[in-house]
N, C-alpha and C positions, 0 to 999 in steps of 0.2 A: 505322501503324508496323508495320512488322516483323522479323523475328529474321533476321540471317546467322548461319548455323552454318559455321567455318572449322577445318577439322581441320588441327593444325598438322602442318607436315611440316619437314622439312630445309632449308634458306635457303643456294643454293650463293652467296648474297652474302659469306655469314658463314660459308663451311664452314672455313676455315684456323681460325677460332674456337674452332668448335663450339660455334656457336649459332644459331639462331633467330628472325628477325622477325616480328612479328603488327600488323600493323595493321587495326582493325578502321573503321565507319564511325560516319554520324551516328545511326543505326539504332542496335536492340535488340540486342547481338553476342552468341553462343555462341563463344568461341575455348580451345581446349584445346591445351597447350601440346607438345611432346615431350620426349624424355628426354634433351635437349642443356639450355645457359644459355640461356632464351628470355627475350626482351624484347616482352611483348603491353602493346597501348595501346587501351583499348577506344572513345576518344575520347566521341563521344555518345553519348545514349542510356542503357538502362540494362538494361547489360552481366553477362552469367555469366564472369568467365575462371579457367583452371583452369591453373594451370601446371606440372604434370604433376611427373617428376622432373628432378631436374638444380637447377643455380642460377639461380631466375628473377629479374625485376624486373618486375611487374606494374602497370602503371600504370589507374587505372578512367576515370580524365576525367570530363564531366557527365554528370551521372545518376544513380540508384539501381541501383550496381552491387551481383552479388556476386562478392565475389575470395577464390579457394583458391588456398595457395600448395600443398598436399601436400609432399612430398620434398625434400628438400634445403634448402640455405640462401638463402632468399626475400625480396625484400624487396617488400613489395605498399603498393599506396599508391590511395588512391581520392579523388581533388583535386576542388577545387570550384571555380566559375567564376570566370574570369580563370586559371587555367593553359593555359600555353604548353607545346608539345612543341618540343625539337631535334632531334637526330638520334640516334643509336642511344646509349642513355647518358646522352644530357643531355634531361633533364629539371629544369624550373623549375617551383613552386609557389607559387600568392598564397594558398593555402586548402586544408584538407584534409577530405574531407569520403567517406562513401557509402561504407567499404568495410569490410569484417569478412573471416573467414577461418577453415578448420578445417584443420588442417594440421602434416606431422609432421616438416614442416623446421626451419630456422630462418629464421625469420620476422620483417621488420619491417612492424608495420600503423601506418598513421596514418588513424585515419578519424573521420567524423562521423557522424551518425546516418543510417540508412535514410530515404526521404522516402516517406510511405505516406498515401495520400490518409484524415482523419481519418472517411470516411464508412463505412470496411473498417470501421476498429479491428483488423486482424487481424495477424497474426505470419506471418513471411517464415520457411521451414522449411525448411532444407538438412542433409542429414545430419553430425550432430553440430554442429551449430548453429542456432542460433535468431537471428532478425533483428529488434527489435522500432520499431516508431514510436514520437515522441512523446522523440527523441534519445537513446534506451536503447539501447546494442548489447550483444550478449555476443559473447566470441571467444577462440579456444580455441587455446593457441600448437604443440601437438602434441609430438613426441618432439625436436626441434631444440634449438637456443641462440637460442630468440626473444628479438625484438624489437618489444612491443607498446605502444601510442600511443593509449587512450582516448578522448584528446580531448574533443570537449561531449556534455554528456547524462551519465546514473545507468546508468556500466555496468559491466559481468561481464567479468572479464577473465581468463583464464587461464594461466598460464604453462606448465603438466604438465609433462612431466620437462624434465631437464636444466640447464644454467647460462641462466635466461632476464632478460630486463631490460621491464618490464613496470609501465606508467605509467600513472596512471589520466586524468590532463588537469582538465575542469572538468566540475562535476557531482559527484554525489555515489555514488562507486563504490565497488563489492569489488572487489577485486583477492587475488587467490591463486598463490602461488609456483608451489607443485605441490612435489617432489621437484626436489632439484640446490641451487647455491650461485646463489640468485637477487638482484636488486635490486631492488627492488618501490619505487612514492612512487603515492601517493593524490591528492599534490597540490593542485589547488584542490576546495571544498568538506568535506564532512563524509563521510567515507571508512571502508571497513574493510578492512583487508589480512590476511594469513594469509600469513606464510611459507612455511608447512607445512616438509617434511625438508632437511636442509640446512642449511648457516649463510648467512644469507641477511642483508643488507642493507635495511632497512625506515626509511622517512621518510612520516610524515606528512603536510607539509611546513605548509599553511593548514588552516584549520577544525577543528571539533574528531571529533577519528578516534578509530576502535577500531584498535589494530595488535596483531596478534599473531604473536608469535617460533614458537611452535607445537615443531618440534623442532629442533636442530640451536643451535651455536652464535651466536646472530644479535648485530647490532647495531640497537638503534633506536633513531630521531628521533624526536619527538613533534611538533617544529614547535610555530609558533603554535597558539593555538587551548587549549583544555581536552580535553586525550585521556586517554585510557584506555590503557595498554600491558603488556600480559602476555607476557613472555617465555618462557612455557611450560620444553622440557625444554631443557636444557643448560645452559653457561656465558653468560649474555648481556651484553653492554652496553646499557644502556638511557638515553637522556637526554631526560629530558621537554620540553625546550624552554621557550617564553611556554606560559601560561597554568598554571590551577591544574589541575594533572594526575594520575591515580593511576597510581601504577607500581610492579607486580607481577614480581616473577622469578621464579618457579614455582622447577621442580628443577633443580639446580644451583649453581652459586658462582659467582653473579650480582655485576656493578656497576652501581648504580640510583645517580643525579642527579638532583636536581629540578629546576635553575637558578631562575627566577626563580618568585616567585607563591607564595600557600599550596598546597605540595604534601604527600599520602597517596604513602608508600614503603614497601613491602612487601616483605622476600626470601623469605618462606617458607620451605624446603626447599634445605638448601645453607650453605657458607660464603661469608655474602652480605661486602660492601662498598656502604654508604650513605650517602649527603649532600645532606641536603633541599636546601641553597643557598640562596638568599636567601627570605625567607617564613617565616611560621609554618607549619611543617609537623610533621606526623606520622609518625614512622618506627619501623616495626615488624621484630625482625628473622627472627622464628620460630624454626625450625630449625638449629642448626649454631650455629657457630662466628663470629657475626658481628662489623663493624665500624660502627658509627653515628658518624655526625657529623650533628647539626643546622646546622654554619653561622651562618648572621644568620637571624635574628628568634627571636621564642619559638617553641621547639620542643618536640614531645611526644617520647620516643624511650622505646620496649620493646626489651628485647634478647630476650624471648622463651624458648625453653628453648633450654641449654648454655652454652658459655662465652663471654661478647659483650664487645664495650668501646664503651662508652656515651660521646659526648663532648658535650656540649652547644655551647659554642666561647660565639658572643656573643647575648647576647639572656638573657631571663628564661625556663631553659627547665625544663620534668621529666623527670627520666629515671629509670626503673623497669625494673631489673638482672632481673625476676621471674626464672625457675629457674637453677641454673650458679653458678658461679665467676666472677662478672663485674668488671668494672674500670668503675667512673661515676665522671667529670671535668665537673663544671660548669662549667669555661669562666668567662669573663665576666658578669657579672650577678648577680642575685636567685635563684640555683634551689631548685629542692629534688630530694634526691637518695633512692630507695627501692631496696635492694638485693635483695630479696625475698630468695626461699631462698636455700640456697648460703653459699661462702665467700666474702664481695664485702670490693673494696677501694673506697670511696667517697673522691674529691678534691672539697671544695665551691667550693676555686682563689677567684678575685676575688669580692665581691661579699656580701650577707648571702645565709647559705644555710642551709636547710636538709637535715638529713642522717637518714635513718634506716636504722639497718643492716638490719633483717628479722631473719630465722630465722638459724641459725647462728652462726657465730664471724666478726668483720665487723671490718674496720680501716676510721675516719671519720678524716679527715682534714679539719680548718674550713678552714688558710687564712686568705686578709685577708679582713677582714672581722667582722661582729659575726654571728657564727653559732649552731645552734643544731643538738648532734648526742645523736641517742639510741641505744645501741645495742641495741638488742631483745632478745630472747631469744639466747643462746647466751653465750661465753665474744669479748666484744669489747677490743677499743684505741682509744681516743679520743683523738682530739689536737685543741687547740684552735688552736693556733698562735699568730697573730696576731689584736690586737682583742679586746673582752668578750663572752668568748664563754660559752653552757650548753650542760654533758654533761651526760648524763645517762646511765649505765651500763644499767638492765636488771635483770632479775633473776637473772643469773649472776654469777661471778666474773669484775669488769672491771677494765680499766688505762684510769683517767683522769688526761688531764696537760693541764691548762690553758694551759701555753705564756703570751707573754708576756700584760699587759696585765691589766684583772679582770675574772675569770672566778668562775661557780660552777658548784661540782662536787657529780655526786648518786651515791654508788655506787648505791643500788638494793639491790635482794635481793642475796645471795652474799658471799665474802670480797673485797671489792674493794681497790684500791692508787689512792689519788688523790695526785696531785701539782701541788701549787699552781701552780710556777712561779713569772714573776715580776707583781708586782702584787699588788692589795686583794684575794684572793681569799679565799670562802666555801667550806667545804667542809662535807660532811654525807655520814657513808659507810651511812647506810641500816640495811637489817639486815643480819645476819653480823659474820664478825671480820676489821673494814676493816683497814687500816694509812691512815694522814692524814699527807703529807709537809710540811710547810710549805715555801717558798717563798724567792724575796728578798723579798717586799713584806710587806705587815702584813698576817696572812692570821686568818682566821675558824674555828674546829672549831666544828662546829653540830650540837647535839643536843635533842630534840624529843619531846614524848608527844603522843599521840593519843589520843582519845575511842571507845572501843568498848565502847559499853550503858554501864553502869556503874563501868565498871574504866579506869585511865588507861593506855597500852600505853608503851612506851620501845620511840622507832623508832630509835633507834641499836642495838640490841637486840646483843648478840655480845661479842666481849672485844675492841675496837679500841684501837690505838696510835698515839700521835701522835708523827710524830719531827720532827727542826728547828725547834721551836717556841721562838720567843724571845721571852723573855721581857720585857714593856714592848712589844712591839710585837704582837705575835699574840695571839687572844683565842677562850677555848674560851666560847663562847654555850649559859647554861642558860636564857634567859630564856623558853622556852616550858615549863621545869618548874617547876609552882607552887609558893610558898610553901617557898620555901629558909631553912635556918638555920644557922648558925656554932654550935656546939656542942663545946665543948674540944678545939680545933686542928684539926675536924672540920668541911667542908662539907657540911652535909645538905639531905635537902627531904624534909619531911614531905607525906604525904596519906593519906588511907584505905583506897585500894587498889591496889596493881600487882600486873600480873600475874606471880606465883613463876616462871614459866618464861623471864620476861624476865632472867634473871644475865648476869653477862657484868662486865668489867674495862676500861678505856682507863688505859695507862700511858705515862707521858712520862718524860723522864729530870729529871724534878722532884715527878712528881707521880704519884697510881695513883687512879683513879675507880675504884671499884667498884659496881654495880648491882645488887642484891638483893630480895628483897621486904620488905624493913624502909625502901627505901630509896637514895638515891644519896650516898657516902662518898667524900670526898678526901681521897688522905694524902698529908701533904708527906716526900719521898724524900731531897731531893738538900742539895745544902749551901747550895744559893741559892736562897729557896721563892719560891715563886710572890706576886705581889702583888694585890690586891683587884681591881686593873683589869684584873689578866688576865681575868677572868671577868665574862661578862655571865649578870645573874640578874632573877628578875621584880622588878616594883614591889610583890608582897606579901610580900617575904623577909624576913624577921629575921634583925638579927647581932647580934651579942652580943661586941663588942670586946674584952671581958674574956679572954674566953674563948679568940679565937684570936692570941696572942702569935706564932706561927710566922709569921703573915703581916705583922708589923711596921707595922699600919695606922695611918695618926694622919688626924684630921678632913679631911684633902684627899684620901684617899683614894675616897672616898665620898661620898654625900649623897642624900636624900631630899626 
């Protein structure tokens, strides 16, 4: 075999044109184009052609060509056996195959791999390209508005500057934008893309891919497949497509999608927007100002530091408000809800939930449901709403309100305000000086000593008041203070030691508890006193009938 070298020149066929013919032979061809729209066809063999500047259409035919478009907007194509040639322009292809390109038009390649006999092993070396066997090419789209076409084989694709559209085919490729607003797809196999600058268009499409947005506003696919997708700097849209996918938005005020599968959604940096979609997923929101939505299944969701709004939607999921002023909605389900620092609003919405406010001052909202909310440290609001629900206040000054149905209420440490609502509710306002609302149902005031070393402690400790307490229906519970005695119109309970710092008063508009260290003392106030069965007292109490005529007791009162 041997080489024709044909320097191109001017075609007065095509001069009204201004363009070009090359036909080359079944030989090895050297054809270089001119500075018109040339159309070179290297047919056989296996061909260099170079199509200089201008607008070419480089066709390579059979063989292990190489094709340069340079200059202008190019479109090169290097086909495989069974292509036909027409006549100037028309060209038909069964197969595309044999052609690369380094060039600073714009360019469309569609090619297959080099064919290199496997005895070299060696690499095909044109400047600013590399050719390799074994279906590998790399190819490089230049300063144009390319158009590159992969095809088969693990290849290197390049887009460099400008608006380029750059595809990887089958095989398992990189693909890189470059600079400019490009469209990049990986395609068939396991792929990685690189937008680089620009906002740029990114599809995975099969397999599982790395894509990345890199800078510029991008969009990206994940396609089938389990991918990886990092949206790097800007504003990105991101949609993970099938499979179980992690999806990152780096800097900016990103919108991340899971769709289907257990998906990891991350916004990092930024006023994100997220929604795992169907699946168990994970969604974290880091930085900024985020939105979470888990969607269906159980979902994990962090809002991260600043101010986030957590929504769980349906499924059994957690959501953990951690730094900010955050807003967590449990959605449907079982959740349970953690506010962390901040000033959080917690909804536990359908479902049994749990609720815990964190650090600061935290509104718990239960909701249907048999719920269960505590508010933590700071100055909280508990509402139980609907269903038997427990609050539990903290150790500050809280506002608990049972809402309908029976509930029990705990203040906790601080002066707290519990309100029954309606239903059989218990109430017990902790230490400090509660106020105990009663309700419409038959409600419980519950007071309580505790064992610390030697000495009995009174955990209602403070001067608490109970108001709406009706009489024959609601019932103040001594029964965990020992050894109670009726002593001349006087409820007492003796023991040997309380603690002198526990004083403290509960007055009702019947009646005034008072706590001392001699003691617990009821006086009856009001014009209609209180009856024996208001009060629950232990199994070791002594009363002494005689004695308390205020409470107008006769044998049905009581019993032992």
């Amino acid at each position: 075999m041997f080489s024709l070298i044909l320097q191109g020149k001017y075609n007065s066929q095509v001069e009204n044109q201004h363009m070009a013919l090359f036909n080359g032979t079944d030989n090895n061809d050297i054809i270089n184009g001119t500075i018109f729209d040339d159309i070179i066809r290297g047919l056989d063999g296996n061909d260099e052609l170079f199509g200089s500047s201008g607008n070419d259409q480089v066709f390579g035919g059979l063989g292990a060509d190489i094709i340069e478009g340079n200059s202008g907007d190019d479109r090169l194509v290097g086909d495989s056996e069974g292509s036909q040639f027409g006549g100037p322009g028309g060209f038909e292809s069964n197969g595309l195959s044999n052609a690369s390109q380094n060039t600073t038009g714009n360019n469309l390649l569609a090619l297959n791999p080099i064919e290199v006999s496997p005895a070299f092993n060696l690499d095909f070396v044109f400047p600013g390209v590399v050719f390799r066997s074994s279906n590998n090419d790399l190819i490089r789209g230049g300063s144009g508005q390319d158009t590159i076409l992969g095809e088969q084989g693990n290849d290197q694709l390049y887009g460099d500057s400008q608006n380029d559209r750059v595809f990887g085919g089958s095989g398992d490729d990189s693909v890189y934008g470059g600079s400019g607003n490009d469209v990049l797809a990986g395609n068939e196999g396991d792929d990685e893309v690189f937008g680089g600058r620009g906002g740029d268009d990114i599809s995975g499409v099969s397999g599982n891919d790395s894509l990345f947005g890199e800078r510029g506003n991008d969009t990206i696919g994940g396609g089938s497949g389990n991918d990886l997708v990092q949206g790097g700097a800007g504003a990105d849209l991101i949609f993970g497509g099938l499979g179980a996918d992690f999806l990152e938005g780096g800097n900016g005020s990103d919108q991340i999608f899971g769709d289907q599968e257990n998906d990891t959604l991350a916004g990092n940096a930024g006023d994100d927007a997220l929604s795992g979609g169907d699946g168990n997923d994970s969604i974290t929101g880091g930085n900024g100002d985020d939105n979470l939505d888990g969607d269906s299944g159980n979902d994990r969701l962090f809002g991260g530091n600043d101010n986030d709004i957590l929504f769980g939607d349906r499924g059994q999921d957690f959501l953990d408000g951690e730094d900010g002023q955050d807003i967590l909605d449990g959605g449907e389900g079982q959740d349970t809800l953690n506010g962390g620092s901040g000033n959080d609003n917690l909804f536990g919405d359908a479902g049994d939930d749990n609720l815990l406010g964190g650090i600061d001052d935290d509104v718990l909202v239960g909701g249907d449901g048999f719920d269960s909310l505590i508010g933590g440290s700071g100055v909280d609001t508990l509402y139980g709403e609907f269903d038997n629900d427990t609050l539990e206040g903290g150790s500050d000054s809280d506002y608990l309100d049972g809402g309908e149905d029976d509930d029990l209420l705990l203040g906790g440490g601080g002066e707290d305000i519990l309100v029954a609502g309606d239903g059989f509710d218990l109430l017990d306002g902790g230490l400090g000086d509660d106020l105990l609302i009663g309700g419409g149902g038959s409600d419980t005031f519950f007071f309580t000593f505790s064992e610390g070393g030697q000495d009995l402690q009174f955990e209602s400790f403070g001067n608490d008041t109970i108001e709406n307490f009706l009489i024959g229906s609601d019932v103040i519970d001594l029964s965990d203070i020992p050894l109670t005695t009726f002593v001349d119109g006087e409820l007492r309970t003796n023991f040997d030691a309380l603690d002198t710092n526990d004083n403290g008063s509960l007055d009702g508009e019947d009646f005034n508890v008072e706590v001392s260290a001699g003691g617990i003392t009821i006086n009856v106030l009001g014009a209609v006193a209180p009856e024996i069965s208001d009060f629950l007292i232990g199994s070791e109490a002594t009363i002494f009938v005689q004695d308390v005529d205020e409470f107008e007791l006769d044998g049905n009162d009581f019993n032992f």
